[in-house]
One Martini backbone bead per residue (centre of mass of N, CA, C, O) as a GRO file, in nm:
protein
  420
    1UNK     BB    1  -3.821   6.960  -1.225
    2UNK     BB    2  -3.767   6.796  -1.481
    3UNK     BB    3  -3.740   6.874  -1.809
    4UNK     BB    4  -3.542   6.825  -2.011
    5UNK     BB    5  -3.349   6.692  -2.215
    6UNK     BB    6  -3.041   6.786  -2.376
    7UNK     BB    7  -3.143   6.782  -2.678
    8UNK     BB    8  -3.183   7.093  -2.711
    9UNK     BB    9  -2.873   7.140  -2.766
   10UNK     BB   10  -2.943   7.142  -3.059
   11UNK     BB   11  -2.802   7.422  -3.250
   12UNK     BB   12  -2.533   7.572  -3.080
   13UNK     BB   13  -2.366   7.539  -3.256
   14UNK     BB   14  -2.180   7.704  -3.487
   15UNK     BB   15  -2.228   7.577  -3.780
   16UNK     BB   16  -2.475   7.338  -3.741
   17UNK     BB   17  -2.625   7.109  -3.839
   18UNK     BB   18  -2.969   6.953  -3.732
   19UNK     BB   19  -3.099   6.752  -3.923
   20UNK     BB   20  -3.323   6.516  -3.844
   21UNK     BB   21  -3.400   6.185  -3.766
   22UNK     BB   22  -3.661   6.120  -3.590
   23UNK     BB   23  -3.696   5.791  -3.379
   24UNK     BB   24  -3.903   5.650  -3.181
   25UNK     BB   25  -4.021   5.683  -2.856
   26UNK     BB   26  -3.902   5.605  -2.552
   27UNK     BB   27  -3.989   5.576  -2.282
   28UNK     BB   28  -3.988   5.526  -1.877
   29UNK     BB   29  -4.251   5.379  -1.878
   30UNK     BB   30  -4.202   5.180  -2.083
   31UNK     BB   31  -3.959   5.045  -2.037
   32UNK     BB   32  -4.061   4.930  -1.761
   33UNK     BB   33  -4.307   4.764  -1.893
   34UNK     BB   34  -4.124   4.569  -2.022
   35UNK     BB   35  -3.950   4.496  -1.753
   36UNK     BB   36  -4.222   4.361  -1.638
   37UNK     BB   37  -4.296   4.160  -1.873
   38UNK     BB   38  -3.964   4.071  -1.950
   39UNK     BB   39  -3.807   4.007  -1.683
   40UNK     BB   40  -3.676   3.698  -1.542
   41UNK     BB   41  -3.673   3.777  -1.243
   42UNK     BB   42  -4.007   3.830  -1.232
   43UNK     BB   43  -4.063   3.539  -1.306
   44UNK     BB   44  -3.911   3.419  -1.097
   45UNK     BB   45  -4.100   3.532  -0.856
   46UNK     BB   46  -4.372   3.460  -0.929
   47UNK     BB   47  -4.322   3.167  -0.909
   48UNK     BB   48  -4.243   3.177  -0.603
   49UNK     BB   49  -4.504   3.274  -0.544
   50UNK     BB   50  -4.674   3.055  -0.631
   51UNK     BB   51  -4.556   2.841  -0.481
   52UNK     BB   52  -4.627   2.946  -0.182
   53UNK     BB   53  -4.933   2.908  -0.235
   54UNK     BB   54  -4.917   2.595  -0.288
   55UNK     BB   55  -4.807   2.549  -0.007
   56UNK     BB   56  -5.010   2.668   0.183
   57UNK     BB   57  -5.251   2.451   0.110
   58UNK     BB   58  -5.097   2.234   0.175
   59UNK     BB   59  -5.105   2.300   0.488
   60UNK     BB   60  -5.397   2.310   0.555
   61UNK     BB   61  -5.428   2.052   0.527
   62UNK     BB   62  -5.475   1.715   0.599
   63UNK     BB   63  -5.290   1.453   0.658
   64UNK     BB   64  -5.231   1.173   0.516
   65UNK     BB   65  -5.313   0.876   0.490
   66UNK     BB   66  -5.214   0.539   0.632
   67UNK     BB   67  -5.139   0.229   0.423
   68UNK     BB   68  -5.107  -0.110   0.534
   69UNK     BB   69  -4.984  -0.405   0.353
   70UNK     BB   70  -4.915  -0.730   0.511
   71UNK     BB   71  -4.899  -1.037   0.341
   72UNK     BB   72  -4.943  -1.364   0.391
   73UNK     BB   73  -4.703  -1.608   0.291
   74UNK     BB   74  -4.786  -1.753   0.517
   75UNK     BB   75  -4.905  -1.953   0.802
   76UNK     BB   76  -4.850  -1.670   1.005
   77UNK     BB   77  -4.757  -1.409   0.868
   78UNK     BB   78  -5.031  -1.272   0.962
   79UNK     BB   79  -5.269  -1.079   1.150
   80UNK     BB   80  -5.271  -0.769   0.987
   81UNK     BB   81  -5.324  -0.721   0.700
   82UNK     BB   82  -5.476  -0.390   0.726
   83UNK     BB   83  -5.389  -0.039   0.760
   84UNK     BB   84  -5.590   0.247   0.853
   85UNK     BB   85  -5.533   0.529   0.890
   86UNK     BB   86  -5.589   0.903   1.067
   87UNK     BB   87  -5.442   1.182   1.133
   88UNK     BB   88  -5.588   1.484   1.310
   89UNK     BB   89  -5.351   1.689   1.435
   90UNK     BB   90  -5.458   1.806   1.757
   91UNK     BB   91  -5.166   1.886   1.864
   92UNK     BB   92  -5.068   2.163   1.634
   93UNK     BB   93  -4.962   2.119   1.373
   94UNK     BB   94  -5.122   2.198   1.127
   95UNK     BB   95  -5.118   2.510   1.233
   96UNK     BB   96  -4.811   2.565   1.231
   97UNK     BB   97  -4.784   2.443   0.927
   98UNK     BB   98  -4.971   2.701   0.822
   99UNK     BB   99  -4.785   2.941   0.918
  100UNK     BB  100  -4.533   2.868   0.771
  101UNK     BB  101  -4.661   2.932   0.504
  102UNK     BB  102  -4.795   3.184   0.559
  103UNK     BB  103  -4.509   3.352   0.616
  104UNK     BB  104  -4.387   3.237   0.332
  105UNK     BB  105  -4.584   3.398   0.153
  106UNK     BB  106  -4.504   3.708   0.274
  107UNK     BB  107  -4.280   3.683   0.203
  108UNK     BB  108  -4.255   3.636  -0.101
  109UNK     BB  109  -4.391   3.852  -0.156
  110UNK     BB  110  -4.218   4.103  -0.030
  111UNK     BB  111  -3.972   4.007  -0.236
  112UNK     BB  112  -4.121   4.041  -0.508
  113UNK     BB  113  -4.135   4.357  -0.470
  114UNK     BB  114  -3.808   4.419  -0.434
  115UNK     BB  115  -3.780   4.299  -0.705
  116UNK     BB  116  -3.942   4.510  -0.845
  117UNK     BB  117  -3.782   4.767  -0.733
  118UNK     BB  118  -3.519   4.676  -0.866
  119UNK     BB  119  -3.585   4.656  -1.172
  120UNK     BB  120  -3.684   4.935  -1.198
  121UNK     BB  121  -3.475   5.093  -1.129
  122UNK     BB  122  -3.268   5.027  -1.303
  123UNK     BB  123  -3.382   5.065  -1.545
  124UNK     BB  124  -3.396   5.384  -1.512
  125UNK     BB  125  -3.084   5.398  -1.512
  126UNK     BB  126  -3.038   5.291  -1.766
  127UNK     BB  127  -3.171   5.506  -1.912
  128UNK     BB  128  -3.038   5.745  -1.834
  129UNK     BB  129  -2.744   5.649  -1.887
  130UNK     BB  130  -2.832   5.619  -2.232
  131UNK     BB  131  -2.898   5.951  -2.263
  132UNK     BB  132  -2.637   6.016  -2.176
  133UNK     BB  133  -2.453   5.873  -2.400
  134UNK     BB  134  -2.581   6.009  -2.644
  135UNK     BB  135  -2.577   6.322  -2.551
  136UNK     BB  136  -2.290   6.287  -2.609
  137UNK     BB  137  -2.270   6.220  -2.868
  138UNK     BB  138  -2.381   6.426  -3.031
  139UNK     BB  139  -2.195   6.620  -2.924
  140UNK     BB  140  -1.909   6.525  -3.036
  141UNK     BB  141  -2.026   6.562  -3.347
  142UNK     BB  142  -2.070   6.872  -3.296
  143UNK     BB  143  -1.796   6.913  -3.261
  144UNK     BB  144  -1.648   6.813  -3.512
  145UNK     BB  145  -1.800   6.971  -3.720
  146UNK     BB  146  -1.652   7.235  -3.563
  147UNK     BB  147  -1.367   7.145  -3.612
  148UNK     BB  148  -1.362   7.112  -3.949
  149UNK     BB  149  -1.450   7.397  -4.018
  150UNK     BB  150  -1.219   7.538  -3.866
  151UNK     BB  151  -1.017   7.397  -4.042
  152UNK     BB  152  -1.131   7.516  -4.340
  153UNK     BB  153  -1.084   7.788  -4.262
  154UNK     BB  154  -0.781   7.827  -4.173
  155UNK     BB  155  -0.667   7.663  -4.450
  156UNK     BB  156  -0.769   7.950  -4.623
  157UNK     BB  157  -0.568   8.155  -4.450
  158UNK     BB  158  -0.324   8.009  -4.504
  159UNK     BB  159  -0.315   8.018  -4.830
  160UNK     BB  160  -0.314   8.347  -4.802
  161UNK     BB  161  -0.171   8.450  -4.539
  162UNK     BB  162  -0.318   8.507  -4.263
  163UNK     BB  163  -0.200   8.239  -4.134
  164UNK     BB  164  -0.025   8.038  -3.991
  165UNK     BB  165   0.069   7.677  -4.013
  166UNK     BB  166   0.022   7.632  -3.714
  167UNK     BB  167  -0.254   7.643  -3.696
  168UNK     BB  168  -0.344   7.428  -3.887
  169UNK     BB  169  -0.201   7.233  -3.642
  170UNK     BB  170  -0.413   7.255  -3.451
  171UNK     BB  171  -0.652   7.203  -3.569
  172UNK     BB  172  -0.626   6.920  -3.658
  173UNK     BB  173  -0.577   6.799  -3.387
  174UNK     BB  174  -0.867   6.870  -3.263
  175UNK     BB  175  -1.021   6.675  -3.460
  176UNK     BB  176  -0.848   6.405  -3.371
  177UNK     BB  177  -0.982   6.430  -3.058
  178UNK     BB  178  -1.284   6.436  -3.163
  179UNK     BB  179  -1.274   6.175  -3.296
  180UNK     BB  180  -1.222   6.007  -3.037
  181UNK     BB  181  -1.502   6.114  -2.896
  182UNK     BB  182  -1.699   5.991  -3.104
  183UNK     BB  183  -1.569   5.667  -3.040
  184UNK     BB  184  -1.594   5.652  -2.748
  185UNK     BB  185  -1.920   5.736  -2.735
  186UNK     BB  186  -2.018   5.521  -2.903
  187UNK     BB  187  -1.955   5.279  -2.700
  188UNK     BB  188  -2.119   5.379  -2.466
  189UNK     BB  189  -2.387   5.370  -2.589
  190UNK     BB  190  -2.360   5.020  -2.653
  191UNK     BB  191  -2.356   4.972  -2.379
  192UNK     BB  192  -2.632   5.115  -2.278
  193UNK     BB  193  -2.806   4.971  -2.440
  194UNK     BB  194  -2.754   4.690  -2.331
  195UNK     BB  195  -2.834   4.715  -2.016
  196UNK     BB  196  -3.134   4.801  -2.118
  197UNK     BB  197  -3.209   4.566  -2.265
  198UNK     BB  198  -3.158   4.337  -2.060
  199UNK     BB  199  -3.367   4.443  -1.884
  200UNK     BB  200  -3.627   4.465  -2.123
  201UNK     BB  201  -3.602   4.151  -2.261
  202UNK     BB  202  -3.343   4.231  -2.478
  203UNK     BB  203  -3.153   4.240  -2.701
  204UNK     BB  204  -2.821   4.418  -2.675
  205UNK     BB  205  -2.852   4.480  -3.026
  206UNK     BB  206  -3.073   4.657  -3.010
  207UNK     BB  207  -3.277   4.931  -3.107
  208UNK     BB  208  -3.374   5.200  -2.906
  209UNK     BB  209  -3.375   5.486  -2.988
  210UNK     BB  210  -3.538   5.776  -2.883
  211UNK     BB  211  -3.588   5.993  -2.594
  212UNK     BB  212  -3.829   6.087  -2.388
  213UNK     BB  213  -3.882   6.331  -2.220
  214UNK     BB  214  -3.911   6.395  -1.884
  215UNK     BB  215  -4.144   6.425  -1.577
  216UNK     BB  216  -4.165   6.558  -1.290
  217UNK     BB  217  -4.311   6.577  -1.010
  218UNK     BB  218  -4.322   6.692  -0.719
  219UNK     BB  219  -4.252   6.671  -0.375
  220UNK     BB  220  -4.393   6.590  -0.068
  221UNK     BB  221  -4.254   6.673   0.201
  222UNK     BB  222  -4.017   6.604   0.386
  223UNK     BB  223  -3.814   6.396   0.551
  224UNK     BB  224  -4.011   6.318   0.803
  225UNK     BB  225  -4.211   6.201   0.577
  226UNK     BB  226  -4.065   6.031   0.401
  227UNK     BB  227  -3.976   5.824   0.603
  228UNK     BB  228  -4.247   5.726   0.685
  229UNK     BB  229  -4.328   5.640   0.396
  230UNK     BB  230  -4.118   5.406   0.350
  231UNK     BB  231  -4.169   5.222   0.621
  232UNK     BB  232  -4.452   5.183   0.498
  233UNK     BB  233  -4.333   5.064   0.202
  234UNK     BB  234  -4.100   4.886   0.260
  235UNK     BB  235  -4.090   4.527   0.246
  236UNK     BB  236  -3.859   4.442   0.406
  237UNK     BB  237  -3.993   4.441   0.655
  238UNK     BB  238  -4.197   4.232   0.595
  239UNK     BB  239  -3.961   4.004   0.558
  240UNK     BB  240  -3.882   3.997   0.814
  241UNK     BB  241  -4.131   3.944   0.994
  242UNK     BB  242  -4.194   3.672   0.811
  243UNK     BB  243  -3.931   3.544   0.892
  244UNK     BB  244  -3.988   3.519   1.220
  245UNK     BB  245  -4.252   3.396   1.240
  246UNK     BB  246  -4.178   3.159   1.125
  247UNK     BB  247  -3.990   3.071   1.333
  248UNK     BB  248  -4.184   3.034   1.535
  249UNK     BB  249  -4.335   2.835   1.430
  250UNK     BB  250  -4.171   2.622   1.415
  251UNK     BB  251  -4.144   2.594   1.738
  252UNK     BB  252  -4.459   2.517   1.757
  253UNK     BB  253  -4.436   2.246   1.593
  254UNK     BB  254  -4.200   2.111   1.773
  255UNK     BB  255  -4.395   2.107   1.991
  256UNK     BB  256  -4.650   1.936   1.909
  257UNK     BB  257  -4.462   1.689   1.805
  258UNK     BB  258  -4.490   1.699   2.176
  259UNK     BB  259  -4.759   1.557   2.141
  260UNK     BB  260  -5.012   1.401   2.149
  261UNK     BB  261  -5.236   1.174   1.917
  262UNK     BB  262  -5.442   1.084   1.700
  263UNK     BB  263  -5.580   0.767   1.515
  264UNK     BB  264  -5.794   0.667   1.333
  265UNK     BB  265  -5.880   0.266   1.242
  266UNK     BB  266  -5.817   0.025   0.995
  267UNK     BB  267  -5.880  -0.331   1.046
  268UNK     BB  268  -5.723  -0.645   0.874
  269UNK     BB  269  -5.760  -0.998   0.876
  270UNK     BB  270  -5.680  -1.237   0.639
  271UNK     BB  271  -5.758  -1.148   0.356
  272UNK     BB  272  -5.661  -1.378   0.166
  273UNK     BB  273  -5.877  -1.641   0.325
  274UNK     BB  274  -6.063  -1.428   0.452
  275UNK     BB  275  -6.219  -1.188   0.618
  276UNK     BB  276  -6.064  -1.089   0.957
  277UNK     BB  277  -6.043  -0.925   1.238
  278UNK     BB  278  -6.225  -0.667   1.190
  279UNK     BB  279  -6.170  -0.321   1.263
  280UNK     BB  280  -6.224  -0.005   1.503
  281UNK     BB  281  -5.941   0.211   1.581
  282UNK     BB  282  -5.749   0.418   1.837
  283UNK     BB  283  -5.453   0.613   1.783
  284UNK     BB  284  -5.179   0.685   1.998
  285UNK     BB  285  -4.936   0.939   2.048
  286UNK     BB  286  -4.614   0.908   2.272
  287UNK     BB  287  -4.374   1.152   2.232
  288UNK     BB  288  -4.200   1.178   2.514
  289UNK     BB  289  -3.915   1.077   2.399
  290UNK     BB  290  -3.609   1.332   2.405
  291UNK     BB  291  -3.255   1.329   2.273
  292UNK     BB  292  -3.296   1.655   2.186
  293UNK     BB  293  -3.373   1.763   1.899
  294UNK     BB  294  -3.655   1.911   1.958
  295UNK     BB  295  -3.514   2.115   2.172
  296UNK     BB  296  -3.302   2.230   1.930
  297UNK     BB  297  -3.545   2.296   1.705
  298UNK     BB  298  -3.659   2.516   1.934
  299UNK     BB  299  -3.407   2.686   1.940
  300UNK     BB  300  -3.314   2.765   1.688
  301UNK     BB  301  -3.610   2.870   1.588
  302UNK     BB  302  -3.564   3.119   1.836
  303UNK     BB  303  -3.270   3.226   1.705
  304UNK     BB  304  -3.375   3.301   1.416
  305UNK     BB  305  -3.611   3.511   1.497
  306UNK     BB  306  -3.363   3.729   1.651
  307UNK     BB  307  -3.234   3.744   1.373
  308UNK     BB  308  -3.511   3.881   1.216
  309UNK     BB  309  -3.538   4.106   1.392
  310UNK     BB  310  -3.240   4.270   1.375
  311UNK     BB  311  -3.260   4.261   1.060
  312UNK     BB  312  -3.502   4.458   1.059
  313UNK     BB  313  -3.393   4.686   1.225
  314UNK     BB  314  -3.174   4.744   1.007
  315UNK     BB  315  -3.343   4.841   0.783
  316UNK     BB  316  -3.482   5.078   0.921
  317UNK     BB  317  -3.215   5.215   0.934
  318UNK     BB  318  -3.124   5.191   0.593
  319UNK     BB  319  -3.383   5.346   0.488
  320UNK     BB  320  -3.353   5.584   0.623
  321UNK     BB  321  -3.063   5.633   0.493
  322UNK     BB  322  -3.152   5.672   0.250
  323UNK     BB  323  -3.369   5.896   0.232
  324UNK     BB  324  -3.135   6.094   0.298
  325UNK     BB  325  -2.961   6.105   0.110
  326UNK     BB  326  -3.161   6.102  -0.154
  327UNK     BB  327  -3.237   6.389  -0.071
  328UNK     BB  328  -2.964   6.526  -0.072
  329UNK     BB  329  -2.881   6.467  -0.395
  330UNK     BB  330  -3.153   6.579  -0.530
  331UNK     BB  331  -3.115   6.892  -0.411
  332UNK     BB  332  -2.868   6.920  -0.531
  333UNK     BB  333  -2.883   6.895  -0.823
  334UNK     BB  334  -3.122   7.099  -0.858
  335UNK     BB  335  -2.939   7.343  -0.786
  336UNK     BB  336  -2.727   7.243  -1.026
  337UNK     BB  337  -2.918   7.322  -1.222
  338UNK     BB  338  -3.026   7.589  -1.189
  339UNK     BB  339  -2.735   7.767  -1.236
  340UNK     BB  340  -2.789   7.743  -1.560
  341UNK     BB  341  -3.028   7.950  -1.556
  342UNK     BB  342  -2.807   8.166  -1.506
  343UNK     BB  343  -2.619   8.196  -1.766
  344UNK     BB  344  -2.403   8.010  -1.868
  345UNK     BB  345  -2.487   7.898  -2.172
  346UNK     BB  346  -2.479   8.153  -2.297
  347UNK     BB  347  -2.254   8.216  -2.252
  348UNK     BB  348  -2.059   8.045  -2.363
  349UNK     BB  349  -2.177   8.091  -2.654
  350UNK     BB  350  -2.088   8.365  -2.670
  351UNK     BB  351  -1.792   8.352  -2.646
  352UNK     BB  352  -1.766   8.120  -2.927
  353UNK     BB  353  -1.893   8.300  -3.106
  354UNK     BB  354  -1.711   8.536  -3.079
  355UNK     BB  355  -1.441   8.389  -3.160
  356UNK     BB  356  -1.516   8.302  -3.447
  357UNK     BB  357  -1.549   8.595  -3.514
  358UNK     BB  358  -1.269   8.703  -3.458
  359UNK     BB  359  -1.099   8.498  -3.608
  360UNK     BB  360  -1.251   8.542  -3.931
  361UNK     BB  361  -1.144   8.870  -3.843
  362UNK     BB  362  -0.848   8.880  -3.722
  363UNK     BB  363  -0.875   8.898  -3.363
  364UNK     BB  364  -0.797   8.626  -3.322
  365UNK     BB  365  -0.688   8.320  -3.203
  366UNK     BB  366  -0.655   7.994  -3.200
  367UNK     BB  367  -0.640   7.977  -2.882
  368UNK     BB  368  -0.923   8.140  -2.823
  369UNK     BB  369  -1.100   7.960  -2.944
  370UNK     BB  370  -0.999   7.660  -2.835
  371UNK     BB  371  -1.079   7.769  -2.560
  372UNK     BB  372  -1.367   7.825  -2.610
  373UNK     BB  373  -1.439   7.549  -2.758
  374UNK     BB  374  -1.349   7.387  -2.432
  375UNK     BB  375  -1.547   7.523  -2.274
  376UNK     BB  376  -1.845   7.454  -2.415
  377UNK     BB  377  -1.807   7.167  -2.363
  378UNK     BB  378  -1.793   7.131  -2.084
  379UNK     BB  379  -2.049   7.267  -2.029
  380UNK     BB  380  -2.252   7.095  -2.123
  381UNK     BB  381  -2.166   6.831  -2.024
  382UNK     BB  382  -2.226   6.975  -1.721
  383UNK     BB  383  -2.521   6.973  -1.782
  384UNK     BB  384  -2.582   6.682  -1.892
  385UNK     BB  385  -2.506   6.558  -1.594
  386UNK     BB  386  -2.706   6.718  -1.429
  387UNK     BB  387  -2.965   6.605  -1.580
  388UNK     BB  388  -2.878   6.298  -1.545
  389UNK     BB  389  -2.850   6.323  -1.209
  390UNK     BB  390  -3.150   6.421  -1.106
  391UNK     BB  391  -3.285   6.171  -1.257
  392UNK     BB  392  -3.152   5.981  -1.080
  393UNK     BB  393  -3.205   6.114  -0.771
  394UNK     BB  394  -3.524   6.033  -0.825
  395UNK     BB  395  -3.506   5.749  -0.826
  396UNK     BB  396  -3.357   5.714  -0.571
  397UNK     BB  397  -3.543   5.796  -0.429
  398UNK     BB  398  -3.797   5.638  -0.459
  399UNK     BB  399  -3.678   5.333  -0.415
  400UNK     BB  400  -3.669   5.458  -0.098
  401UNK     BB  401  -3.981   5.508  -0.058
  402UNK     BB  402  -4.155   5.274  -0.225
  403UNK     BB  403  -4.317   5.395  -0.506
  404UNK     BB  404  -4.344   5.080  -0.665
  405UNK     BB  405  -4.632   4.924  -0.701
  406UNK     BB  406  -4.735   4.603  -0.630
  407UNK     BB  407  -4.950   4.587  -0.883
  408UNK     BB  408  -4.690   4.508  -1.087
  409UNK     BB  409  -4.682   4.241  -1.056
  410UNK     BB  410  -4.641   3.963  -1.219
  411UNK     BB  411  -4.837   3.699  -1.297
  412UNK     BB  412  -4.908   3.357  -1.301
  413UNK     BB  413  -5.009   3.087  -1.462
  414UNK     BB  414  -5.137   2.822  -1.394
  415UNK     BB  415  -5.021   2.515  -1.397
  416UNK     BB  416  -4.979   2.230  -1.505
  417UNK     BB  417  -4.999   1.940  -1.451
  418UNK     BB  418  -4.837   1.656  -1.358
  419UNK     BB  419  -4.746   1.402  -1.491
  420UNK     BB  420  -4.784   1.033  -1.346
   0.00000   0.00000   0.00000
């Protein structure tokens, strides 16, 4: 379980005030939701999925019926001026062609829920990023003013004689060199909360707040039941193999539109005239005669079927491989950080307290304070990026699991029908 971010560590430098001002607290639950209401990839999908839907039901009509007026311009200039038919599609194109909108529901479907678990994640790496930059950015500005403190120390053992002036000039560079880690640190939480803001559907220069504690639950499962969970939930198998029934349904629609059909009509003759001629007759269609065109359609989609089967093969063995790489990475961050719970942390802390305690008493050089509080730093850091690799690490396992649920994704709602 990750405890908590590493804002605990603020207090931890000798000599260094604590106090500050606490705003508004963000979660990364709160984040993924504002993310998942307001991100426009997830609007383009939702949009993609009702168009899919209104797809569908039109596939499933009857074709629209074909009414054919061609009035007599002169005399003898038609006998048949009004024909009305109505395909019947008896020989199994309509069933076909909802087929083929049914699978491509389904692939949309499945498409739209990979664009939900991929903005999901992104966002929650986003959050852990911008934790990671910001406490760097704390960090850096408490050494800073533990570094000012030292230089303030320093120069008043110069004023007295008590150290030499090289001491001082050492101090000073190191001032100096905490402040570019300030300004450097300040730029990188800019980018970070502008990545984590554009993924929120918010201005890239809002300002986001602090973060609060994550905590995640422990994982249940070997590595061979991840995997099988994987498989089970991640959508991308399901929109291969519906990338492939589509394409089988069209080889069926090109066989159907090669079979005989019915088509009810209605006939009348000399309409302008005065009504003749009229009746009522049943077309039939014998599309016999084929050069090549639909024997080649019916070849295609046979082809992409194949293509789309080998692709789902693909992606279930690519599956595997994410479930146990971030398997292996989430185990070992944990390891690296359980390692600072041993005492690392503390020693360090004692180091760097024994170092400026033994220098303000003459009894240290400034180069083992300098020494002592360039270890110290190294320790944090490599805590911080510890705590906020483990919580990436476990974002990633979660993401190859397919673990965020698809009835998260945002619903459309209907359209106002266009103006005619």
């Amino acid at each position: 379980m990750l405890r908590i971010f590493p804002y605990a560590l603020i207090g931890l430098l000798p000599g260094v005030a604590c106090a500050q001002t606490v705003p508004p607290m963000l979660t990364v639950e709160a984040a993924v939701t504002q993310a998942i209401r307001q991100n426009p990839r997830l609007a383009a999908a939702a949009h993609d999925l009702t168009a899919a839907q209104a797809g569908a039901r039109s596939a499933r009509a009857l074709s629209n019926p074909q009414l054919t007026f061609t009035p007599a311009l002169t005399p003898g200039g038609s006998d048949e001026e009004l024909l009305f038919q109505q395909p019947l599609e008896l020989n199994g194109t309509r069933s076909a062609r909802a087929g083929i909108a049914g699978a491509q529901l389904r692939q949309s479907r499945a498409e739209a829920v990979v664009e939900l678990r991929r903005v999901v994640f992104e966002t929650q790496t986003a959050y852990f990023q911008f934790a990671r930059a910001e406490e760097l950015r704390q960090l850096a500005e408490r050494l800073l003013q533990s570094a000012e403190e030292l230089d303030r120390i320093t120069g008043r053992q110069v004023e007295v004689g008590t150290r030499p002036g090289i001491d001082r000039t050492q101090t000073t560079i190191e001032v100096a060199r905490a402040r570019q880690q300030v300004t450097l640190a300040a730029s990188r939480v800019t980018e970070a909360a502008g990545a984590l803001n554009t993924l929120m559907g918010r201005a890239p220069s809002e300002a986001v707040g602090a973060l609060e504690p994550a905590h995640f639950l422990p994982l249940a499962g070997d590595r061979e039941t991840l995997v099988r969970q994987a498989l089970a939930a991640r959508t991308e198998i399901e929109a291969g193999e519906a990338s492939r029934e589509a394409a089988l349904q069209e080889a069926r629609l090109a066989r159907a539109q090669g079979r005989p059909d019915l088509a009810p009509q209605l006939r009348g003759g000399n309409l302008l005239r005065g009504p003749s001629d009229t009746g009522i007759g049943l077309g039939i269609t014998l599309p016999f005669l084929d050069y090549g065109s639909r024997r080649n359609r019916i070849r295609q989609a046979e082809e992409t079927a194949r293509a789309a089967a080998a692709r789902t093969a693909s992606a279930k063995a690519q599956i595997q491989r994410d479930v146990e790489a971030a398997h292996a990475r989430y185990r070992a961050a944990t390891e690296v950080l359980a390692s600072y719970d041993r005492g690392i942390l503390d020693q360090a802390r004692k180091l760097v307290t024994a170092s400026r305690t033994g220098f303000e008493s003459g009894l240290t050089s400034i180069v083992g304070v300098l020494e002592a509080q360039r270890t110290y730093r190294s320790v944090l850091t490599e805590y911080t990026n510890a705590l906020i690799d483990q919580a990436l690490a476990r974002v990633e396992l979660e993401r190859a699991l397919g673990a965020v649920s698809p009835d998260l994704l945002p619903l459309t709602p209907t359209a106002p029908r266009s103006a005619k």
